[in-house]
N, C-alpha and C positions, 0 to 999 in steps of 0.2 A: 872636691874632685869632680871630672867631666864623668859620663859614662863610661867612655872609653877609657881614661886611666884607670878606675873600678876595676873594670873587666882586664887589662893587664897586670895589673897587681897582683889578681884573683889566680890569674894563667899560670904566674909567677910561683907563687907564695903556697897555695893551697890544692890539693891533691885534688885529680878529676876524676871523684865519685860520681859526679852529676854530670847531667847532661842539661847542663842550664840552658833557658831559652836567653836572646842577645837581649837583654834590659836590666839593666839597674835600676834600682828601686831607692829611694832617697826619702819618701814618706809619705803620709797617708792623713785623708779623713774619712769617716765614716767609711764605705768601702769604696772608695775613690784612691788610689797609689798615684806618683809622680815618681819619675827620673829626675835627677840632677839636673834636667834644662827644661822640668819643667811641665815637656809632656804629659798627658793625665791616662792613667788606667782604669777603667770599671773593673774592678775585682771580682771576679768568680770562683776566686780557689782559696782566698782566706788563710793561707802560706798552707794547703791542705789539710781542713780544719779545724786552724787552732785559733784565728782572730774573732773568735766567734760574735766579740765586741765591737770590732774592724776598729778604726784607728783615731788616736787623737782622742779617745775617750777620757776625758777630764777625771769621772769620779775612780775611773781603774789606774790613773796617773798616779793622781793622788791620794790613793791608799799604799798602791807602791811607795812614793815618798815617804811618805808619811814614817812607813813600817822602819824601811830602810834608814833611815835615822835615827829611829830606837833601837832597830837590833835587826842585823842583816843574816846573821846565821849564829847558831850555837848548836850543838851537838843532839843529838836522839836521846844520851843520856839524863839529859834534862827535861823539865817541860815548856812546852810555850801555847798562847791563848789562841793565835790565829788558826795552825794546825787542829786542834784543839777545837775550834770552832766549828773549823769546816768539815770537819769528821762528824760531828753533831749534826749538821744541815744535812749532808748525805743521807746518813745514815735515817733520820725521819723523814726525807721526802721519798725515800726507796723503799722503807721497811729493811735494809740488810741490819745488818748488826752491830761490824767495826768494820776499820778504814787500817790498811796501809799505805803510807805516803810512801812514792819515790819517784824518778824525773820523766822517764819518759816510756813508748809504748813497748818497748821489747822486753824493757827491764821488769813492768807491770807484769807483760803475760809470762816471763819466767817466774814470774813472785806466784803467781795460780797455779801455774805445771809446778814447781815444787809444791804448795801447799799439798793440793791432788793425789802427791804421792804419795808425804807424809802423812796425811788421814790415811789414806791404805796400807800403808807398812802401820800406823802403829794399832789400826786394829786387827790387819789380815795377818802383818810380814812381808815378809818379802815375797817375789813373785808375781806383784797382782799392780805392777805399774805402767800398763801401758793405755796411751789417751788416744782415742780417735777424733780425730778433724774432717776436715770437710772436702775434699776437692775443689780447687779453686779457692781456696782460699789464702788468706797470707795473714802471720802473725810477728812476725818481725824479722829483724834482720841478727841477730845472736845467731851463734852455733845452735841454740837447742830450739827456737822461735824459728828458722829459716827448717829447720826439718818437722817441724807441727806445721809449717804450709802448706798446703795440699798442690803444691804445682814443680812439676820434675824439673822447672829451669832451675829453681832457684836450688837444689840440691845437689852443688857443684862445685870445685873447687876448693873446700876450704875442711874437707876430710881429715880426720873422721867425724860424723855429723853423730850429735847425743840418740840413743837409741829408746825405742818406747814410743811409735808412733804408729799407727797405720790408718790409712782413710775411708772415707766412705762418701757417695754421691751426695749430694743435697738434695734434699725433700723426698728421698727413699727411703724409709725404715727399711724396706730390703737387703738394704744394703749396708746400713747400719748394723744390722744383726748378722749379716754375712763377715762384718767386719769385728762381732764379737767375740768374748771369749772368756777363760775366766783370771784370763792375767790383767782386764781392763780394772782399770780405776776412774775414769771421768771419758765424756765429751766433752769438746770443747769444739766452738762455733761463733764465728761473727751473724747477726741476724738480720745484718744483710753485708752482703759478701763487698767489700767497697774497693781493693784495690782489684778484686776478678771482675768487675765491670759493672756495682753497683746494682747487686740482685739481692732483693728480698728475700727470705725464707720463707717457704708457704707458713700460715698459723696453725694448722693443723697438724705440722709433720713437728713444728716447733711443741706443740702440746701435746703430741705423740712421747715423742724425744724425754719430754720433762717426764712421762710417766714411768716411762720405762725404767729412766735412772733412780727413781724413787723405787722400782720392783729392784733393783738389782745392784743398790745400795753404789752407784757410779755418782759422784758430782757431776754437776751441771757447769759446765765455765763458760762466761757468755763473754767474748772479746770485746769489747765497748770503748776498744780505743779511739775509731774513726763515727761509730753510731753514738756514741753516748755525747752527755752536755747538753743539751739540748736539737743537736743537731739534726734529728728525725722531727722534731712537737712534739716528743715526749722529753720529759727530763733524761734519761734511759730509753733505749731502743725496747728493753724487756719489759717495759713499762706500755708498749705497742700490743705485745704477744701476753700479754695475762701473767706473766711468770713472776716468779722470786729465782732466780738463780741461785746456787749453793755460793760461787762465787763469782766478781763480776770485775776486768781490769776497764781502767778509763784513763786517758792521758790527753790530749794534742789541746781541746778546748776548756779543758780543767782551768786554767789560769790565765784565760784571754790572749795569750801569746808569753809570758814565760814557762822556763821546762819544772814542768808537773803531771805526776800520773800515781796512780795506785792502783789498789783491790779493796771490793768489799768483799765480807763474809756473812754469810748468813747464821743463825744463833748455832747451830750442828758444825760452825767452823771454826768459831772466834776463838777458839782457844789450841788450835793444829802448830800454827808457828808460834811459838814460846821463846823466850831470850835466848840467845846464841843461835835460832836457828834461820834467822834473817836478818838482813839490815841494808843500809844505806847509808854513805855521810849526807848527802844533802837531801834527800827526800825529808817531807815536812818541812821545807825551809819555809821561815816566817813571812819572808815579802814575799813568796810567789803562793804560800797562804791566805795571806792579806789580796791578793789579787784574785784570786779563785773566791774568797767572799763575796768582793763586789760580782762578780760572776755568775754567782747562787742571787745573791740581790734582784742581781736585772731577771735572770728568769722565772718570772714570775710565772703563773699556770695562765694570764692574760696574754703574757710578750711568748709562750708555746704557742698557744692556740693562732696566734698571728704569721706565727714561722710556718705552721702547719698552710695558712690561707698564703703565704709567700710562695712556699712550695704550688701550692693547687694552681696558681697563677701563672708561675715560669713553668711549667708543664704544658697549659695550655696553651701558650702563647708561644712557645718556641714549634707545636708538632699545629698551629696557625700558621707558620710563618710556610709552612709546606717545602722547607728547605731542598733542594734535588740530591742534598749529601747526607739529610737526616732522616731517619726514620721514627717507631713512636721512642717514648720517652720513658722511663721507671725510675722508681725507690719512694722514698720518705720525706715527708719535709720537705727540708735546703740539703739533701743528699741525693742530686740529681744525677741521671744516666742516662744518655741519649746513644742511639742505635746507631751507626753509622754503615750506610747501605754500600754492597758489593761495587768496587771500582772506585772507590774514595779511601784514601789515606788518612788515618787519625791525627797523624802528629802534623802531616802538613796542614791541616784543618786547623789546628792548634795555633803551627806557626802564623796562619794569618789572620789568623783573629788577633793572636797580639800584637802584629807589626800595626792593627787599625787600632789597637785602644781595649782589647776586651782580652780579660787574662783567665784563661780556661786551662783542665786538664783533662788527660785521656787517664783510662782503666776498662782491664782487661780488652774485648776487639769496638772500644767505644770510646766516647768524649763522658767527663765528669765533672760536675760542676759542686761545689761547696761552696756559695757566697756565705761571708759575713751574715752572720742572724741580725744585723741589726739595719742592713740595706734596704733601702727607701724604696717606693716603688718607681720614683721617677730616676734613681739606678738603675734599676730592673729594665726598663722602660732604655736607658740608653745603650745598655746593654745587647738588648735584643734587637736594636736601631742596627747598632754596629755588627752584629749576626747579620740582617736582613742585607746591609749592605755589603757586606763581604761574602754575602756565601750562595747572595739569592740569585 
């Protein structure tokens, strides 16, 4: 099919949640994408995320295969090795304790807000369930995940919204304890804020934060949907900030691009959800277990430390380029954030970058950049060709 039939089909057949940019995507190497005729994309958004392998990766092909011919799915009620596996890998290269599997990021952070509660009902009771968030930030899109957001647009519409939340600033214990009380049961935090426009959390207000919950017997929930996989140079964004979290969800680069996500727990946790009091039908599924191994495989503590010098690079060479639309640059790693100055429009910034070949996103009042962890530097390199000549 052309691009244009794609994109009628699309108009046609499938509801407009999104606000797609005009491109069809037809396939990929490394972090290089193509439309249907051809044209080539330098990747910078990683379908936001999740390719953290980027594309055409032979040995993540072919574990898929591989699995999928032995056994595509069978039930939770059962066991199986790759699941199994990969909750073993986690769990030692984190120090957490155990793993629950399930598909994707909302469904992860309601698996934490319920755990959070259940620790507190069943040592307090009832009464003591309510989680503070962050301002600015976002935790999914569910009913009870869209009101743990800390941002008023998104609590709209779709009333009545799950109760048991209230916020507090980032990087102010002032305001954390303004927002205490003794009906809390956890914090819960992205450690660095990624769809409110890719802000770090100071380390100090983080090691604050950790202490407090230890005085005042609250869980620690550290959101790791968009930070975690290797996506900061660390395996774990918590792995940045000195912490162990009570518990930790992760999803979008778990499984190099299929739908995979869960929670870990730490040893005070592992045993809160008990049979009947969660589940999932395809969470744990084998082939996108088998694909999350190769995943743990590639990142090694060598192929971090290189995301980490990827990151240092596209930082310094995009706030080089001295754009007139950009100003300076933040985050982690390959979870870049670039500033964009008074009288310039983000999304038009957007739009023209990809009509020249370079596929960027915005968050919060910025541009956001997530390349494939496994992009070259002579990507990097054309990438930023295609910035200097569209924006300079």
């Amino acid at each position: 099919m052309t691009s244009q039939q794609i994109k009628d089909l699309t108009h046609q057949y499938i509801m407009t949640t999104y606000g797609r940019f005009p491109v069809a995507i037809d396939h990929g190497q490394g972090a290089t994408l193509y439309d249907p005729e051809g044209n080539a994309y330098i990747d910078f958004t990683s379908g936001i995320g999740v390719t953290d392998l980027g594309y055409g990766n032979q040995a993540w092909a072919d574990a898929i295969s591989a699995q999928a011919k032995k056994l595509g799915h069978v039930s939770n009620l059962f066991y199986t090795e790759p699941a199994a596996r990969l909750a073993e890998t986690l769990c030692k290269r984190t120090g957490e304790s155990c793993v629950f599997f399930a598909n994707g990021g909302g469904e992860a952070n309601e698996g934490m807000i319920k755990l959070a509660r259940k620790y507190s009902f069943d040592k307090y009771g009832k009464g003591r369930a309510t989680i503070i968030t962050l301002n600015n930030s976002f935790h999914g899109r569910t009913i009870t995940t869209l009101m743990a957001t800390g941002q008023e647009v998104f609590h709209n519409y779709f009333f009545p919204f799950t109760e048991g939340f209230r916020y507090a600033d980032a990087n102010s214990l002032e305001s954390l304890e303004a927002a205490a009380g003794d009906d809390v049961c956890a914090v819960m935090m992205e450690l660095v804020q990624g769809e409110g426009g890719v802000l770090p959390l100071d380390y100090e207000y983080v090691q604050a934060v950790k202490k407090l919950c230890e005085e005042r017997d609250w869980l620690l929930l550290a959101d790791e949907v968009q930070t975690g996989v290797g996506r900061t140079g660390k395996l774990f964004a918590f792995q940045q900030y000195d912490i162990l979290p009570d518990v930790v969800s992760f999803a979008k680069g778990i499984a190099g691009g299929l739908p995979m996500s869960g929670i870990m727990a730490n040893e005070k946790c592992r045993n809160v959800l008990g049979p009947g009091t969660h589940a999932t039908t395809f969470g744990a599924n084998p082939v996108c277990a088998a694909a999350g191994l190769v995943v743990q495989e590639t990142l090694t503590d060598a192929f971090l430390e290189d995301v980490q010098a990827k990151g240092t690079y596209l930082r310094n060479q995009i706030e080089a380029l001295d754009l007139p639309c950009f100003g300076k640059t933040r985050g982690m790693g390959l979870m870049i954030g670039i500033e964009v100055k008074d009288g310039y429009n983000k999304s038009e910034i957007a739009n023209k970058l990809i009509e020249n070949g370079l596929l960027v996103l915005t968050a919060g009042p910025g541009m956001r950049l997530l390349p494939p962890l496994v992009i070259t530097k002579e990507e990097m390199d054309q990438g930023l060709a295609i910035m200097k000549k569209t924006l300079g």
